[in-house]
C-alpha positions in Angstrom: 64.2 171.4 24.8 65.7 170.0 21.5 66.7 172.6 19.1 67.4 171.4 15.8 69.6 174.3 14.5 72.1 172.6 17.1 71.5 168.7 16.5 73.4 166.6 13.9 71.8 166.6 10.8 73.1 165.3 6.9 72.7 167.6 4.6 73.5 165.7 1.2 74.1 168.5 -1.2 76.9 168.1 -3.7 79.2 171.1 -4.2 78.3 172.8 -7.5 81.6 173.4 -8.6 85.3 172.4 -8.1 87.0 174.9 -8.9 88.1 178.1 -6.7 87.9 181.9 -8.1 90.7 183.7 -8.4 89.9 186.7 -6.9 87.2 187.0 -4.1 84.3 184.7 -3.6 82.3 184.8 -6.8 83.1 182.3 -9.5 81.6 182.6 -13.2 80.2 179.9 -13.4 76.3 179.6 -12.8 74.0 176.7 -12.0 71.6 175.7 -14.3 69.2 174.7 -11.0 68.4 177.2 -9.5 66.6 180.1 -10.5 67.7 183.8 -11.6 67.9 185.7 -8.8 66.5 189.4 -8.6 69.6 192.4 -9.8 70.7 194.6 -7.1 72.1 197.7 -8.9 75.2 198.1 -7.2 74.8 201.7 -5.9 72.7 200.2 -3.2 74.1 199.8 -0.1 73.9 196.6 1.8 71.9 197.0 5.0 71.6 194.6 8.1 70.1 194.8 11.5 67.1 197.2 12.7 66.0 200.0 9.8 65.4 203.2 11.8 62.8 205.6 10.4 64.0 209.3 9.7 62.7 211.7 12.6 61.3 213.8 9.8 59.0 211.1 9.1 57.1 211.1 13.0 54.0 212.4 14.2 55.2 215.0 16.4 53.4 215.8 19.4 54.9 219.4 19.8 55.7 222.0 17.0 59.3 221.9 19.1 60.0 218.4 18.8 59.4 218.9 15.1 61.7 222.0 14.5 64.1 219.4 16.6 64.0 216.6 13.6 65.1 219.5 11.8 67.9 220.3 13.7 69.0 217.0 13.9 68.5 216.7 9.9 71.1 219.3 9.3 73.2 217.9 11.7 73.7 214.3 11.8 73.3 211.8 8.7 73.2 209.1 10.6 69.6 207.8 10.7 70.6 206.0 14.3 71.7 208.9 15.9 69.0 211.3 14.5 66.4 208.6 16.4 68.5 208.1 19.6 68.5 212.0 20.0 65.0 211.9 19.4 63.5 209.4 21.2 65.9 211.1 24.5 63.6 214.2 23.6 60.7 212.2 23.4 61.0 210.5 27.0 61.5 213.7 28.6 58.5 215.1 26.6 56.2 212.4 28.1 57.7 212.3 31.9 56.3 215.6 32.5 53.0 214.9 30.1 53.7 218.4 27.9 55.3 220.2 25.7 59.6 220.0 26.6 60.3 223.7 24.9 58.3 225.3 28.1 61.1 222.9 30.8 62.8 224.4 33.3 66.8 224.1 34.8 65.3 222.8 37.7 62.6 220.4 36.2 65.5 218.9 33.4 68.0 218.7 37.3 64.8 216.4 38.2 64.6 214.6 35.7 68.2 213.7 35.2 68.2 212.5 38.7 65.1 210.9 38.3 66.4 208.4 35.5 69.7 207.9 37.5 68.6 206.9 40.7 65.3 205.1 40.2 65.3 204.2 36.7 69.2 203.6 37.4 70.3 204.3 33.4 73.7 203.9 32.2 76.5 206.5 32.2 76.1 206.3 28.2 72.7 206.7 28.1 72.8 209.5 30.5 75.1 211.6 28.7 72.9 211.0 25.3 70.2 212.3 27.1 72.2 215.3 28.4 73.4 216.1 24.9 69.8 215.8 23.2 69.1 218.3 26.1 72.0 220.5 25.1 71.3 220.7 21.7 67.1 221.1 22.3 67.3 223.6 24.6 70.9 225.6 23.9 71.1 225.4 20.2 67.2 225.2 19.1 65.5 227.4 21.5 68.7 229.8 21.8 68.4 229.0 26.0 71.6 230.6 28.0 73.9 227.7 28.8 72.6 226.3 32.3 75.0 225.2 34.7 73.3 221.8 34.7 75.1 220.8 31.6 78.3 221.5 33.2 77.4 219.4 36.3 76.3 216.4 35.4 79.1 213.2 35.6 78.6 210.2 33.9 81.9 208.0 33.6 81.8 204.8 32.5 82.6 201.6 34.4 85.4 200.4 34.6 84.6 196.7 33.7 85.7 194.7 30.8 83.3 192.1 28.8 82.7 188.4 29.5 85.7 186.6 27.4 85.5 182.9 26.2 89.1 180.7 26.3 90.2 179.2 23.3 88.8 175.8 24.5 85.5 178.1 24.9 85.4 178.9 21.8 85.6 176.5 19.9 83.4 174.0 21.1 81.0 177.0 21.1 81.5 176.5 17.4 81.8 173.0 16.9 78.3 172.8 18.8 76.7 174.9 15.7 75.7 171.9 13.1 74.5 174.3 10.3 76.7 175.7 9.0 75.0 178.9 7.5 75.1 179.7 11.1 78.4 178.5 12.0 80.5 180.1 9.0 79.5 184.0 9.8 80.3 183.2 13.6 83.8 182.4 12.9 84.3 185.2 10.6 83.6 187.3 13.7 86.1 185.7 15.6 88.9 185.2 12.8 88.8 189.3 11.9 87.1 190.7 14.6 83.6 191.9 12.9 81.0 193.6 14.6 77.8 191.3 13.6 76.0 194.4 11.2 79.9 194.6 9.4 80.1 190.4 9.2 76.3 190.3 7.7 76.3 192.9 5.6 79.0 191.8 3.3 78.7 190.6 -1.1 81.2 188.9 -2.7 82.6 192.5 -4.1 84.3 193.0 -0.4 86.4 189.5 -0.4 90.0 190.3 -2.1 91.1 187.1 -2.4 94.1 187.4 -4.2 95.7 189.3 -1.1 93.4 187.4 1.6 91.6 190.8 2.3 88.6 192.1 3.3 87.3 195.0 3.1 84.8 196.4 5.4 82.1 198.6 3.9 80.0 201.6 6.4 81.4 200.6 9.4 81.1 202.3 12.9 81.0 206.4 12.2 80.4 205.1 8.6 83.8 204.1 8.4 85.5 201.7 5.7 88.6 199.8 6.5 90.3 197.1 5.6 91.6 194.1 7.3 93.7 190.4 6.9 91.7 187.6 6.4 92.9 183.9 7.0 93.2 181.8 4.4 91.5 178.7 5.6 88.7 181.1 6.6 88.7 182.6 3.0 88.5 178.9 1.6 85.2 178.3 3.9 83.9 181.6 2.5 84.2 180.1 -0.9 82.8 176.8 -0.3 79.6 178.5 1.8 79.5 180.7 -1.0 79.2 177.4 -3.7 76.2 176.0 -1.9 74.1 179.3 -2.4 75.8 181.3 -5.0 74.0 184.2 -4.4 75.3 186.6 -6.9 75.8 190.1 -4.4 75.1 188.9 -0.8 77.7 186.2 1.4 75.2 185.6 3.9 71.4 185.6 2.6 68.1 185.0 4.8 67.3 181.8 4.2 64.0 182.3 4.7 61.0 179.6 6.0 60.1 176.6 3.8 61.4 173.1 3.2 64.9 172.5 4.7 66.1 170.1 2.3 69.3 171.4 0.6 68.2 172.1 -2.6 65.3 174.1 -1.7 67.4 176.1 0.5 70.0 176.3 -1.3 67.4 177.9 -4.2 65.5 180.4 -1.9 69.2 181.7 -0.4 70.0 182.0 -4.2 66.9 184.2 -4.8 67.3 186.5 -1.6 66.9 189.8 -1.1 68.0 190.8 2.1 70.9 189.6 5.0 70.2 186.9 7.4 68.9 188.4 10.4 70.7 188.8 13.6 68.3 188.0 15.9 68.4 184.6 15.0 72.1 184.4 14.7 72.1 186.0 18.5 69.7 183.7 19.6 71.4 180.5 18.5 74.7 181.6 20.2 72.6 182.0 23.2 71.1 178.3 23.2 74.3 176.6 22.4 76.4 178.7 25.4 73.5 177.4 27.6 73.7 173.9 26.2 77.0 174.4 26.9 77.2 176.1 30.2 79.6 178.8 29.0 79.8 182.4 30.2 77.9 185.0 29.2 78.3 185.2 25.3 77.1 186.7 22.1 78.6 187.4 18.6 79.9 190.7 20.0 82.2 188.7 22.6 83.5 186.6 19.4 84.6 190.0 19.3 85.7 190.9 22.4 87.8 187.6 23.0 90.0 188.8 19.6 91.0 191.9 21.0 91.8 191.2 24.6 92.8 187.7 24.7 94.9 187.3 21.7 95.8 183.7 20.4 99.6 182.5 21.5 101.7 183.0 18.4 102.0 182.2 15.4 98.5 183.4 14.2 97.1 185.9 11.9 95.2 187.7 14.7 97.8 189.3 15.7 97.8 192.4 13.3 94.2 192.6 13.5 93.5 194.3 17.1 94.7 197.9 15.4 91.9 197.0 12.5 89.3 196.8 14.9 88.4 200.4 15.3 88.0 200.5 19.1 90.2 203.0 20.3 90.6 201.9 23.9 90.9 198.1 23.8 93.7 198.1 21.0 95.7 200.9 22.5 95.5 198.9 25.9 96.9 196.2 23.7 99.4 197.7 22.0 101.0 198.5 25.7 100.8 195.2 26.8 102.2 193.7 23.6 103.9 194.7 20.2 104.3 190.9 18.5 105.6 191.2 15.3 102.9 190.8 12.1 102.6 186.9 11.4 101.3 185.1 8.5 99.8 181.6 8.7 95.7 180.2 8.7 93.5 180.0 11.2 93.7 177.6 14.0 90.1 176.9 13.7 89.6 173.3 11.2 86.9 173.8 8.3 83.9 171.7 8.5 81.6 169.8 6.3 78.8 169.9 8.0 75.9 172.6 7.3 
């Protein structure tokens, strides 16, 4: 089926300006063309990905389940884990069609075996729902500690993720024309993003004048900061020329008229990130186009951390940087290559 985010196409708009910023991405110049975008005050943060609702906000079908949202309130700020730990609630709520307060040892021992062997759940999913349990029925409802909790196992496999060559990789991005798609994809593989930290990024977290970039609410809300290549900062700044959105690196470009101008003018004027569902589902057409692995912007990831480039190459402080604990330790035994300075190995294109 022809897909045209991944077919050739011209795209005949002239860089607005020559000259590079000093410091990060944003340049003070402004183009007369385009129209005023909206102000973002800049005690906002940046958001990207799925928006979860507060648990305080639901219609509860139980008075327990909403004394629960409480709990979870005072407990957690993180919006994500309030509605994992509720929705684990929820399911157990509607297995047994009643209120879960009124649960047994021995109906929770059913049900914990019922989503392992027939429903055949994941070890992480299982322990989430054995800690939503812990805290619903230990902490809320003031329930001696069952022996349950102590005898339920869930390890992890032990399996490692789908990782794409070199080669792999970049034909994988050569194979993405546009290159509002392209550019965020090799920013996930240069510095090792997750997709919400790569799309959630304004022009205020490039440092360009020490080829930095800082990473803003991370995993566990974390901020860090990390290397970033200079031929990888340079396609930053010439994405960043054809939009010049003044807060946002990677806006929605919305739906209209593809010519560059007009895209170029509603990017200018957006609101929000570009959405990862259709970054996901372009890397998933061109690695079938392709006929490559398994892959999506996480293994961009993945293929950083466990298969480092051959040196010389930037990447090789990065896999300490990348907050997961496991992988970089594993690396760190295999290999301790000395820090090394020099660009990317992947060549800057002109194509959007």
């Amino acid at each position: 089926m022809f897909n045209p985010h991944l077919s050739p196409r011209r795209l005949l708009a002239a860089v607005h300006s020559t000259s590079s910023p000093s410091v990060g991405v944003e340049a003070n110049a402004k183009s007369n063309t385009q129209p005023t975008p909206p102000r973002l005050p800049r005690h906002v943060p940046i958001r990207s990905g799925k928006e979860y609702t507060d648990p305080l906000h639901y219609d509860h079908a139980w008075p327990s389940m909403a004394q629960f949202a409480r709990v979870l309130a005072l407990r957690y700020d993180s919006l994500r884990t309030r509605h994992s730990y509720y929705r684990q609630l929820r399911l157990l709520s509607a297995h047994f069609a009643g209120d879960p307060a009124v649960l047994t040892e021995e109906q929770l021992r059913d049900y914990l075996l019922h989503v392992k062997t027939v429903r055949l759940w994941q070890p992480k999913s299982i322990r989430q729902a054995v800690a939503a349990a812990r805290l619903f029925f230990c902490e809320q409802l003031g329930q001696p500690r069952w022996r349950l909790f102590d005898q339920v196992k869930a390890k992890d496999h032990d399996t490692l993720p789908p990782v794409l060559t070199r080669d792999q990789v970049k034909a994988l991005l050569r194979h993405i024309r546009l290159r509002r798609y392209r550019t965020p994809l090799k920013l996930i593989y240069c510095c090792g993003l997750r997709l919400s930290e790569c799309l959630k990024l304004t022009v205020r977290d490039v440092i360009g004048s020490e080829c930095k970039l800082r990473i803003r609410a991370g995993k566990g809300n974390k901020d860090r900061t990390i290397p970033l290549p200079a031929a990888m900062l340079k396609d930053l700044r010439d994405y960043w020329r054809f939009h010049r959105q003044p807060l946002l690196l990677f806006p929605n470009a919305g739906r209209g008229d593809n010519t560059p101008q007009a895209l170029a003018a509603r990017m200018h004027t957006a609101t929000s990130t570009m959405l990862h569902n259709s970054l996901q589902r372009l890397l998933v057409l061109a690695r079938k186009e392709l006929d490559l692995p398994d892959a999506t912007p996480h293994t961009l990831r993945h293929r950083l951390i466990q298969s480092p480039p051959p040196a010389p190459s930037p990447f090789r402080c990065a896999p300490g940087l990348l907050l997961r604990r496991s992988l970089s330790r594993g690396y760190r035994r295999r290999s301790a290559p000395p820090r090394s300075t020099c660009t990317s190995p992947i060549r800057a294109s002109s194509r959007r």
